[in-house]
RODO-2510 file (C-alpha; in nm, 4 decimals, decimal comma):
residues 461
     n   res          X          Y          Z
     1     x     1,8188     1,8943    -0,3893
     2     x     1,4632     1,9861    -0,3631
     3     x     1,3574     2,0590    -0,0326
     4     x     1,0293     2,2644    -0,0943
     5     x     0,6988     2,1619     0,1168
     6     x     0,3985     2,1200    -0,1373
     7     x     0,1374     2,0555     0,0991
     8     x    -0,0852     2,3212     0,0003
     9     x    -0,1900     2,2037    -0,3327
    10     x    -0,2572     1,8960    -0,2224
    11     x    -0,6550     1,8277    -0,1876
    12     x    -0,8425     1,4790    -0,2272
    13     x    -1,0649     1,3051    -0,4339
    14     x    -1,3632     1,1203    -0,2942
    15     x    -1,4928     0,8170    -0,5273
    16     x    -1,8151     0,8622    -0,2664
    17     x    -1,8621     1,2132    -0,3530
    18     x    -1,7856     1,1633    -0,7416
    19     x    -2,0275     0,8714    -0,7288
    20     x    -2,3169     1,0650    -0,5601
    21     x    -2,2259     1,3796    -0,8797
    22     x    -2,2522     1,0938    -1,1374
    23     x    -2,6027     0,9774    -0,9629
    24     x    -2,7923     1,3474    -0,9593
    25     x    -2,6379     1,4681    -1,2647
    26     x    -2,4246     1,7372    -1,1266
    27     x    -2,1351     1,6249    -1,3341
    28     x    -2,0225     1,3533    -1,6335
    29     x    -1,7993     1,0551    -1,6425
    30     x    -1,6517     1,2608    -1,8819
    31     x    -1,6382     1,5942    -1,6713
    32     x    -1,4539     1,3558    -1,4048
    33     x    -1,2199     1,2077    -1,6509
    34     x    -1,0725     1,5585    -1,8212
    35     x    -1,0515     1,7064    -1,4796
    36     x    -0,8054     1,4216    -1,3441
    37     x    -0,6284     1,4292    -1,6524
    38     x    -0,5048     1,7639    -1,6107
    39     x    -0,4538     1,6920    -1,1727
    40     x    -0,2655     1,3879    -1,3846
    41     x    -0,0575     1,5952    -1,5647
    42     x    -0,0114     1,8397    -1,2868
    43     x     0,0969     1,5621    -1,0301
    44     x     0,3409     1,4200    -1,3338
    45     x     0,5403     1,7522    -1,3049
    46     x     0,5650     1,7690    -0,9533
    47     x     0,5856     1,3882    -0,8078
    48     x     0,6926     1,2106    -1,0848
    49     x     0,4298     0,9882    -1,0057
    50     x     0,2842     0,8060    -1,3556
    51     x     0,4508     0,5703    -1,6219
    52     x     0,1569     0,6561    -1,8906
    53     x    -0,0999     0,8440    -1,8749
    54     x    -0,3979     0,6945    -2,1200
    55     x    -0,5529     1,0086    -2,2200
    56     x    -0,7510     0,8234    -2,5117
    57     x    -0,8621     0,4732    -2,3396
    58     x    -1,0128     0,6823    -2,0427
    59     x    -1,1815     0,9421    -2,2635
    60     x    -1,3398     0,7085    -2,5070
    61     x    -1,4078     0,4695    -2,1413
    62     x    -1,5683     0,7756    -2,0594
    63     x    -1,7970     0,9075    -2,2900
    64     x    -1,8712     0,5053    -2,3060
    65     x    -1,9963     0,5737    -1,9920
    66     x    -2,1972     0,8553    -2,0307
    67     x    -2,4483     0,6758    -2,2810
    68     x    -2,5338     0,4149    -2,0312
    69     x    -2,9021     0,3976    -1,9197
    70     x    -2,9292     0,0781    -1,7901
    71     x    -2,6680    -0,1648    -1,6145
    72     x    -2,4348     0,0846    -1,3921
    73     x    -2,1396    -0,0620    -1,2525
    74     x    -2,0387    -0,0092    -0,8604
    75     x    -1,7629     0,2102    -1,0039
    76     x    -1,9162     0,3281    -1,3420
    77     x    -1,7610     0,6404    -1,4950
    78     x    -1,5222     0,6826    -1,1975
    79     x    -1,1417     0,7459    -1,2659
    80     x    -0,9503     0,4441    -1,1174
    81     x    -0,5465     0,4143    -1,0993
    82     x    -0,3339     0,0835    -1,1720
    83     x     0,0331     0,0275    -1,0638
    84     x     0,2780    -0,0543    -1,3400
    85     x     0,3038    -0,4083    -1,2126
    86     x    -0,0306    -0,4853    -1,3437
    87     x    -0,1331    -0,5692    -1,6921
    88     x    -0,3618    -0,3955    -1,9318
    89     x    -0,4156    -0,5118    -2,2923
    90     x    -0,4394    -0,1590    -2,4408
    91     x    -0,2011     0,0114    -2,2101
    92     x     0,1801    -0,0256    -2,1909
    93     x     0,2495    -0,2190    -1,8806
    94     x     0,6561    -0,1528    -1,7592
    95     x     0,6491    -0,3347    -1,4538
    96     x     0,9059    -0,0456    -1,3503
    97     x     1,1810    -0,1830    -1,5902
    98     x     1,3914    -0,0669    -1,8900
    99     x     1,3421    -0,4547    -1,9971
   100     x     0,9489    -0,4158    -2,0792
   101     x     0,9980    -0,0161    -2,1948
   102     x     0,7503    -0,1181    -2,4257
   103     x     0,6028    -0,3772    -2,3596
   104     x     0,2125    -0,4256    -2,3907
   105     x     0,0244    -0,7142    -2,2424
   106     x    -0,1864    -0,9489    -2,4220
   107     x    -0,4636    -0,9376    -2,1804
   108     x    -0,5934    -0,7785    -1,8464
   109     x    -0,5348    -0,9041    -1,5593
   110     x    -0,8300    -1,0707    -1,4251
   111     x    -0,9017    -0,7752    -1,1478
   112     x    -0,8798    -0,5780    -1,4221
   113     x    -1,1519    -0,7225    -1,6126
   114     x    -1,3302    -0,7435    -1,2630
   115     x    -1,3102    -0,3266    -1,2581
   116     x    -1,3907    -0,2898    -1,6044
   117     x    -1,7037    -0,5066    -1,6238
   118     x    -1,8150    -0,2736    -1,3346
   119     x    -1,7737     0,0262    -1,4922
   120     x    -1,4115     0,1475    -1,4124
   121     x    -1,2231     0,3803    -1,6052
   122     x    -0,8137     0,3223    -1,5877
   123     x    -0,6979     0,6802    -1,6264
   124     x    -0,2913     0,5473    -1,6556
   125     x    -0,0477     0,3473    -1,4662
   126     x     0,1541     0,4537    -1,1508
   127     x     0,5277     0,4398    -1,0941
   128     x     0,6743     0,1147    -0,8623
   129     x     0,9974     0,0181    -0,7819
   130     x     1,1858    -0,2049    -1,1010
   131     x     0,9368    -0,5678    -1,0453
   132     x     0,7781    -0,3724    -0,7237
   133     x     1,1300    -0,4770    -0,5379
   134     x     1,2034    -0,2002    -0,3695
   135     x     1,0359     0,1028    -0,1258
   136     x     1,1455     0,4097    -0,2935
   137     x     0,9878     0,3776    -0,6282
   138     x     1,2933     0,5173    -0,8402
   139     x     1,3958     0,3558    -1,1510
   140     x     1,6173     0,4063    -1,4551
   141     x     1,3029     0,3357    -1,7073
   142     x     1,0934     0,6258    -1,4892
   143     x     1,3210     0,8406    -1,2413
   144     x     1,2805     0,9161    -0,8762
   145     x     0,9182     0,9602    -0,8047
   146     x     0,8621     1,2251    -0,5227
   147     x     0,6366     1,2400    -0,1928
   148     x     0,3767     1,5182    -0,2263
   149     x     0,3846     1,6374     0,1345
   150     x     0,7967     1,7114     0,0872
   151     x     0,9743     1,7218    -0,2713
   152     x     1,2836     1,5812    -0,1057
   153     x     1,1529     1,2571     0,0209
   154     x     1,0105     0,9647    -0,0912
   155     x     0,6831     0,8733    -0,1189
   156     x     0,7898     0,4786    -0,0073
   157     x     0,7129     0,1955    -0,1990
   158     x     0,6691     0,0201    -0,4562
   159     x     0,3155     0,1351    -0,4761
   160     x     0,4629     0,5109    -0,4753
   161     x     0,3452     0,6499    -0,7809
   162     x    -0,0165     0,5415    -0,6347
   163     x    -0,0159     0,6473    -0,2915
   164     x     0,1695     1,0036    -0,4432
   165     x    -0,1598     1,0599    -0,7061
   166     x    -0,3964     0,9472    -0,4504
   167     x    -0,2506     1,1880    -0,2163
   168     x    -0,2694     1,4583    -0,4602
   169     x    -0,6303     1,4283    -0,5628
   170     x    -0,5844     1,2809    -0,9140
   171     x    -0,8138     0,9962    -0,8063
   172     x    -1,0168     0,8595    -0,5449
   173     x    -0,8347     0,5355    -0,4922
   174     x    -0,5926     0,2930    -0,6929
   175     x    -0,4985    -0,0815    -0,7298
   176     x    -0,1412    -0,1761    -0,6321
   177     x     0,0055    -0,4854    -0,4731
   178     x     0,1577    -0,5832    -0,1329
   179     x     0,4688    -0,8436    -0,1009
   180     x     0,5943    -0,6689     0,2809
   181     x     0,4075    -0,3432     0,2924
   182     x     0,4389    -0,2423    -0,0604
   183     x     0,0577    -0,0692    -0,0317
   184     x     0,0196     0,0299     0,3653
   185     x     0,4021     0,1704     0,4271
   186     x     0,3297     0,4319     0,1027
   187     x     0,0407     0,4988     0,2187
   188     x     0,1213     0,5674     0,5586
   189     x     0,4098     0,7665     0,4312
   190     x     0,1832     0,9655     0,1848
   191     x    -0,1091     1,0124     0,4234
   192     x    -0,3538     0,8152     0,2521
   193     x    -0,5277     0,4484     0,3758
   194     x    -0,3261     0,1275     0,1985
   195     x    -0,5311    -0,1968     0,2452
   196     x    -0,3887    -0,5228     0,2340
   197     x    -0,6466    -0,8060     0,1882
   198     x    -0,6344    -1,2022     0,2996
   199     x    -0,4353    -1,3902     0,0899
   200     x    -0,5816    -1,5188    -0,1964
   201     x    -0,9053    -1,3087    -0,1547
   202     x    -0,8108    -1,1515    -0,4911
   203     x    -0,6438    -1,3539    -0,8103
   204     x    -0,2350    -1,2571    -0,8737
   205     x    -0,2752    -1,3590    -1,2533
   206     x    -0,1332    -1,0817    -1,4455
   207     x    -0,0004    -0,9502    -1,1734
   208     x     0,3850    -0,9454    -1,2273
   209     x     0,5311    -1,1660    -0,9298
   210     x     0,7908    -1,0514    -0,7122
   211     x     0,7575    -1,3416    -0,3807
   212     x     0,4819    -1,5866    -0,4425
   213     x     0,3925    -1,7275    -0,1540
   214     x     0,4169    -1,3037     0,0143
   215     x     0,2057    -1,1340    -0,3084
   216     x    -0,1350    -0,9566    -0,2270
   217     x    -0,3171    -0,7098    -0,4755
   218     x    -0,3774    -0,4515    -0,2716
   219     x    -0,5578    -0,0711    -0,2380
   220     x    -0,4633     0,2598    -0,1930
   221     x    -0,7683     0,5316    -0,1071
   222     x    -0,8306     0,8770    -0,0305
   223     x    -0,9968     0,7842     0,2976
   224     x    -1,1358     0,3781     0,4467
   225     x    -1,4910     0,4966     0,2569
   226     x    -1,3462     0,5641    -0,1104
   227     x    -1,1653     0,1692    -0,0650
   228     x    -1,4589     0,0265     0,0687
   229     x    -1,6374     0,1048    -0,2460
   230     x    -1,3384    -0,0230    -0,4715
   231     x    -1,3209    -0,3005    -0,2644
   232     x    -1,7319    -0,3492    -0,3378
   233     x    -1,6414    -0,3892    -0,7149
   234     x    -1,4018    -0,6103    -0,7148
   235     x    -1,5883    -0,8118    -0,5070
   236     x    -1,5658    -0,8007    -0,1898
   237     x    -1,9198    -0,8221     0,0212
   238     x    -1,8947    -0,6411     0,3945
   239     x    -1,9627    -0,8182     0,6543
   240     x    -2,2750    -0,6743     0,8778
   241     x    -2,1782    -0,5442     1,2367
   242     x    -2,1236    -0,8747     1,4983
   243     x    -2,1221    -0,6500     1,8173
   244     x    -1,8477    -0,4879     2,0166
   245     x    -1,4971    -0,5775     1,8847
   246     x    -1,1886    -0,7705     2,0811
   247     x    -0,9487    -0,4919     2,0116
   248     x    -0,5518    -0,5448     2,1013
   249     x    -0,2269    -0,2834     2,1026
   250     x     0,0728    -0,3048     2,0197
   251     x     0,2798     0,0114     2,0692
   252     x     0,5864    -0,1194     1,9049
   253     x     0,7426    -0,4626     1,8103
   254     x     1,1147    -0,5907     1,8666
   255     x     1,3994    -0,5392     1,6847
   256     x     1,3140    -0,1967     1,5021
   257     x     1,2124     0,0908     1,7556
   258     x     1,0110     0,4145     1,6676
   259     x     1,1359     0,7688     1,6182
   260     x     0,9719     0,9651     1,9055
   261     x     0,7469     1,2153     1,7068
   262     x     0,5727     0,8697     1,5873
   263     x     0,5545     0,7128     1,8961
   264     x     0,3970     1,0096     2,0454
   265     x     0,1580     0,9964     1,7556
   266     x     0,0589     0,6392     1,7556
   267     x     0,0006     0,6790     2,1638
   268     x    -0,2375     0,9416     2,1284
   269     x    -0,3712     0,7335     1,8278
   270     x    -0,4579     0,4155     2,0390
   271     x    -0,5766     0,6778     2,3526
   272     x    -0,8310     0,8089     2,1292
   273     x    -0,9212     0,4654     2,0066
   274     x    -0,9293     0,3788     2,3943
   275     x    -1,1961     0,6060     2,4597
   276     x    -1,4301     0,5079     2,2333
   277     x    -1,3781     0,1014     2,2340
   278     x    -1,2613    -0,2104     2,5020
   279     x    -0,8936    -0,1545     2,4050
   280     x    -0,6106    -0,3799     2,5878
   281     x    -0,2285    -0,4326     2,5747
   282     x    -0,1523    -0,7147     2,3433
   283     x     0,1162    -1,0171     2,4777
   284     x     0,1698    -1,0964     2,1050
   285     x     0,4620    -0,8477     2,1187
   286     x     0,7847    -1,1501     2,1361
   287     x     0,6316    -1,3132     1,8655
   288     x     0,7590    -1,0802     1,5871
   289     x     1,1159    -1,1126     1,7129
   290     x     1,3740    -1,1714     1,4004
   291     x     1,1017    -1,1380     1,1896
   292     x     1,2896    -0,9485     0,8861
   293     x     1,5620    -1,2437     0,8131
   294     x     1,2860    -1,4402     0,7289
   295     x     1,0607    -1,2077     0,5237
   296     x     1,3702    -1,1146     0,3468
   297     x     1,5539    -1,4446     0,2920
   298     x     1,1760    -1,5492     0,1429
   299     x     1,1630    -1,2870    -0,0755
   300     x     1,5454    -1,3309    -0,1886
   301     x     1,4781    -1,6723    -0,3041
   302     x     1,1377    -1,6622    -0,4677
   303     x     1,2213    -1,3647    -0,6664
   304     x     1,5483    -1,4996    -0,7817
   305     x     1,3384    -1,7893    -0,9287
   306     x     1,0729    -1,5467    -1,1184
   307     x     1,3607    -1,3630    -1,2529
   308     x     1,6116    -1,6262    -1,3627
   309     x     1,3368    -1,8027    -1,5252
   310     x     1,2359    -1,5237    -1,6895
   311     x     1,5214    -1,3056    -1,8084
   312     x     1,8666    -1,4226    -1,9267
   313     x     2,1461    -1,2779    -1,7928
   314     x     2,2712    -1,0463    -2,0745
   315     x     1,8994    -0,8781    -1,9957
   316     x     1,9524    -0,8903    -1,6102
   317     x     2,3163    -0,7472    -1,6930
   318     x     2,2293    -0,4838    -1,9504
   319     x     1,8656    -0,3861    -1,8541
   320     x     1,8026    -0,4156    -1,4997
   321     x     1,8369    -0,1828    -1,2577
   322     x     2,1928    -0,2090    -1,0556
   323     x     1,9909    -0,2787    -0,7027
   324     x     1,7888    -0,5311    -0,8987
   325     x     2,1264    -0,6637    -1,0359
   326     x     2,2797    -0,6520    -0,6802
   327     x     2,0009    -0,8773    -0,5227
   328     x     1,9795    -1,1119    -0,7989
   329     x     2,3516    -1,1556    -0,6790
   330     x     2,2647    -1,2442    -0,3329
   331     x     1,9497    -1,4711    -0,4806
   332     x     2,2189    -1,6850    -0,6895
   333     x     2,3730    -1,7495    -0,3286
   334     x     2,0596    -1,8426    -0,1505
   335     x     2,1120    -2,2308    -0,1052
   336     x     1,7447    -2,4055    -0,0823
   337     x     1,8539    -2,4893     0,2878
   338     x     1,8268    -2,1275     0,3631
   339     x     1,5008    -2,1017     0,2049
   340     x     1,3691    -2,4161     0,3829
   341     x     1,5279    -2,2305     0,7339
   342     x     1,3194    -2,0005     0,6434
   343     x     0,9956    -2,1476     0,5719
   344     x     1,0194    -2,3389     0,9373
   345     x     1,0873    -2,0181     1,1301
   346     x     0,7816    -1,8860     0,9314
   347     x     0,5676    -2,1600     0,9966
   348     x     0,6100    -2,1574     1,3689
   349     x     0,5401    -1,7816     1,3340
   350     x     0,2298    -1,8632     1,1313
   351     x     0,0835    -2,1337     1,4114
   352     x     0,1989    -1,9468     1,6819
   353     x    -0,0288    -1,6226     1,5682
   354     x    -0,3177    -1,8271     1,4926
   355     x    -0,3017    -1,9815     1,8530
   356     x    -0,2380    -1,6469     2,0091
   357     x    -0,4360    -1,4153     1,8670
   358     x    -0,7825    -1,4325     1,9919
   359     x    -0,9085    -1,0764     1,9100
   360     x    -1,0527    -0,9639     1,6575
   361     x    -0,8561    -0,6674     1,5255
   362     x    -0,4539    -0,5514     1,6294
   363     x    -0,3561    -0,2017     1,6399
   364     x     0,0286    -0,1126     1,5892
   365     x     0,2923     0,1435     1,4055
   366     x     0,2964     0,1292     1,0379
   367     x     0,6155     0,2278     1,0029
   368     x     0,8800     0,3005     1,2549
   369     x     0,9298     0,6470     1,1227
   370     x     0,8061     0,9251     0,8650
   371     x     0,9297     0,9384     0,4850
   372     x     1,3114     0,9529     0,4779
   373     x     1,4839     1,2010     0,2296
   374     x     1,5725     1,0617    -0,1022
   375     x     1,9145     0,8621    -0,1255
   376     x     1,8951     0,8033     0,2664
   377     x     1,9931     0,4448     0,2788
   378     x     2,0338     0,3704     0,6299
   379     x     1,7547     0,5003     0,9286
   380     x     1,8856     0,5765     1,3000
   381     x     1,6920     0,5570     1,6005
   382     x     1,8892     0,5861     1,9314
   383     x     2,1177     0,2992     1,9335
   384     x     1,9147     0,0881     1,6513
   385     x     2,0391     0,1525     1,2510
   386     x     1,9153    -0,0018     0,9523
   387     x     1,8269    -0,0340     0,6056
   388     x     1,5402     0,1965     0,4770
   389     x     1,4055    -0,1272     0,3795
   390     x     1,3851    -0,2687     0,6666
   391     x     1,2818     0,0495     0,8610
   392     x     1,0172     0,0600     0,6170
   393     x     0,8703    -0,3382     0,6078
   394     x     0,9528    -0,4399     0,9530
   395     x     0,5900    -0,3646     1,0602
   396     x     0,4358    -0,4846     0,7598
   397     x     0,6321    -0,7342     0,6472
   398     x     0,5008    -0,9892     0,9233
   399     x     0,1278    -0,9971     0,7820
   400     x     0,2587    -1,0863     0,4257
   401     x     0,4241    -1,3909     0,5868
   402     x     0,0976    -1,5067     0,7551
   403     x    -0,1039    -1,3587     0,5279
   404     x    -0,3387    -1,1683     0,7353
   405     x    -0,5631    -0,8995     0,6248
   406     x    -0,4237    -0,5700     0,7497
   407     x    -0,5194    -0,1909     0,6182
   408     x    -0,2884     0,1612     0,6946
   409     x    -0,4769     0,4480     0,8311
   410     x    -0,3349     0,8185     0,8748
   411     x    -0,2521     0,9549     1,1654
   412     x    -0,3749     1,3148     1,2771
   413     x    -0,1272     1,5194     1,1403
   414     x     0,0380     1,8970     1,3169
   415     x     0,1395     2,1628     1,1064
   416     x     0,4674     2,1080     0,9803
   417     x     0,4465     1,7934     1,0382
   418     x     0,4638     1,4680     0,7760
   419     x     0,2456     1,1987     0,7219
   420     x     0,2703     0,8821     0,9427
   421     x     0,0219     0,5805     0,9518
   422     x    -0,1399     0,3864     1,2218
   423     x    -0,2250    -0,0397     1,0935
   424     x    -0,5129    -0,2411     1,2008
   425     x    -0,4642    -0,6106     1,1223
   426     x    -0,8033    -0,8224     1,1319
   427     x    -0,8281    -1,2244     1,1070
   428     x    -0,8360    -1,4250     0,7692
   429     x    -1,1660    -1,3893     0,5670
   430     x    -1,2782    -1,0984     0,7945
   431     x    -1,2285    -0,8388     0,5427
   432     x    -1,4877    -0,6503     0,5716
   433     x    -1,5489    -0,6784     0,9322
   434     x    -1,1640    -0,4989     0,8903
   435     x    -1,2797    -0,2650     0,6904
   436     x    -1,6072    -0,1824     0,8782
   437     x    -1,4006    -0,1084     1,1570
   438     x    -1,0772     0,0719     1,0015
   439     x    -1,3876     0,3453     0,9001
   440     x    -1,5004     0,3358     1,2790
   441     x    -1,1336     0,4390     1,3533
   442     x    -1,0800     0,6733     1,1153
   443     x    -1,3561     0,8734     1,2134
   444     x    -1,2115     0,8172     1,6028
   445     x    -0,9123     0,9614     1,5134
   446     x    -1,0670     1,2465     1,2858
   447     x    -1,1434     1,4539     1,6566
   448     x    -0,8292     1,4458     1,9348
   449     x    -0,8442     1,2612     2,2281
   450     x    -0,6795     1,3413     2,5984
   451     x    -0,4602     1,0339     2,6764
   452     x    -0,6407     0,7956     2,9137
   453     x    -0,3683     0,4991     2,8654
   454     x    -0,1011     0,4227     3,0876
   455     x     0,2739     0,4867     2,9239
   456     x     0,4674     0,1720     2,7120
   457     x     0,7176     0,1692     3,0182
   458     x     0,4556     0,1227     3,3034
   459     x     0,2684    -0,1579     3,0960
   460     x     0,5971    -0,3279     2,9347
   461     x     0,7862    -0,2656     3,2657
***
């Protein structure tokens, strides 16, 4: 197995700093282009990270680009990064499976069109889990795409490929999507920022669906500043400052504890915060109890449906992954009174939220731990053992279900140390209040704190 540490190549792009270059003429859509082709090509060999490259499309995109004198896009000339669960017209679009190898949409997605018209060039199309079903982005079509920080673990998923180039400077930020955490727990995992929009702030269409009513487009960026300004163009309008934000905790949630360098991590994290803003213990903490079930047995049953409508079953048999082959076994058992169990336990969650949460933002864990080793299957914490998935999702997984708005930050990192990420959730439509202040926090946690809070015992008791 490979075990080696890569850390030290590793060095980010900044779609605000290649922005300001293309504005004073220090460098061409062009020079930006050929130099993340080869970081491309580079990150290819060593993370496993893209399913095409389009070496062409972005260089003719480019020089496009270049001529323009008049009508500049918010992202015009800048390299931009789709996951391989999103169609293109003009660029094969896998979806992570054997069964579209070579398969070529008719048209772009409508987000796509959105970044094109303002001026974004797709340099190629990330690795995700087979149908973005999964959170180690490994597939037969594509192989075992690696983390960056550590060769021997994963970079989490199914936005992998993404968070893994973003992480290793091919490009300033990415679209992926988001069904439990499929953006925020690869980023947290990679040490980039995954954001997680309201639902249906963004159209699906094109988008290849894995759980309907859980789906999000989603983005992965360098840092809160490079997705703010991908965010911009696909239009999204920020929200002007409204005064001193309601700010609640949450050091952990039932069910799924944290490993203790993370804990230790994420305190220091909301101490620093604590310093700075009116931070306060949240009560919403027995709300997320048996959470998972119900994420899952959602997901179980509306994938089964996009996939048995879509495939026939010599394809699922001969084509599809075995894990996607294993779960479409458990989907064919899922009885629509289990889905409709489901749905209520969900709803109450839903209404009980929205009566609860009176704040305006929620700090917690993005995931419970840092980015397992590759073919771990099963996580243990003290007493607790589970699935990698649901290590993974069980933090995330909740704002899919009530389809909040929620965005990953890194934490501080140590040397030696891997990547782990910290996850503001904000209320529906408040977008870019969340994103205004995710970029107040990230600069918060960009100098270290002394702890000020009391410990989880003394305030849980």
């Amino acid at each position: 197995m490979v075990t080696e540490r890569t850390s030290g190549w590793l060095a980010k792009t900044s779609l605000v700093g290649q922005l300001s270059g293309l504005v004073t003429g220090e460098v061409t859509s062009v020079d930006l282009v050929t130099k993340a082709l080869v970081d491309a090509r580079m990150c290819q060999t060593i993370c496993n990270a893209f399913a095409s490259i389009a070496e062409e499309q972005a260089l003719a995109a480019a020089r496009s680009s270049d001529t323009k004198r008049t009508r500049r896009g918010k992202v015009e000339g800048l390299p931009i990064l789709l996951k391989d669960n999103i169609d293109t017209h003009d660029i094969v679009t896998a979806y992570g499976s054997r069964a579209y190898r070579n398969h070529v949409p008719e048209r772009d997605a409508p987000l796509v069109r959105r970044l094109k018209a303002e001026g974004g060039i797709i340099l190629g199309k990330t690795t995700t889990h087979e149908f973005a079903w999964g959170v180690t982005t490994q597939s037969t079509a594509f192989g075992i795409t690696r983390n960056p920080h550590d060769r021997s673990r994963i970079p989490g998923g199914s936005s992998g490929g993404l968070a893994a180039a973003i992480a290793s400077g091919v490009a300033g930020a990415g679209i992926g999507s988001d069904t439990g955490g499929s953006v925020r727990i690869p980023a947290a995992l990679c040490g980039v920022v995954g954001f997680k929009p309201s639902a249906g702030l963004w159209p699906l269409e094109g988008f290849f669906p894995l759980a309907a009513t859980l789906d999000h487009p989603g983005i992965i960026g360098a840092s809160v500043d490079d997705v703010i300004v991908l965010a911009s163009a696909l239009g999204l309008d920020l929200a002007e400052d409204t005064g001193a934000p309601r700010v609640e905790y949450l050091e952990d949630l039932p069910g799924a504890p944290l490993d203790s360098e993370v804990r230790n991590r994420v305190k220091e994290a909301i101490d620093a915060i604590a310093m700075s803003l009116p931070v306060q213990l949240s009560n919403l903490r027995p709300l997320f109890a048996h959470l998972f079930p119900v994420f899952a047995g959602t997901v179980l049953a509306e994938a089964g449906m996009v996939h048995f409508a879509r495939s026939s079953a010599d394809t699922i048999a001969s084509l599809y992954d075995p894990d996607t082959q294993s779960r479409l076994e458990r989907s064919r058992l899922t009885s629509l009174a289990e889905y409709e169990a489901c749905q209520q336990q969900r709803r109450s969650f839903v209404q009980a939220f929205k009566k609860e949460f009176r704040s305006d933002f929620l700090i917690l864990p993005t995931c419970i731990c840092t980015a397992p080793r590759i073919g771990e299957d099963e996580i243990s914490i003290g007493s607790w053992a589970g699935t990698v998935r649901e290590a993974l999702m069980a933090y995330t997984s909740p704002f899919n279900l009530n389809g909040y708005p929620a965005i990953s930050l890194p934490l501080p990192t140590t040397a030696g140390s891997l990547p782990a990420g910290i996850q503001i959730v904000g209320r529906p439509g408040g977008d870019g209040h969340l994103l205004r202040f995710a970029a107040t926090v990230e600069a918060i946690l960009a100098s270290p704190r002394r702890s000020t809070l009391p410990s989880k015992e003394t305030e849980y008791g």
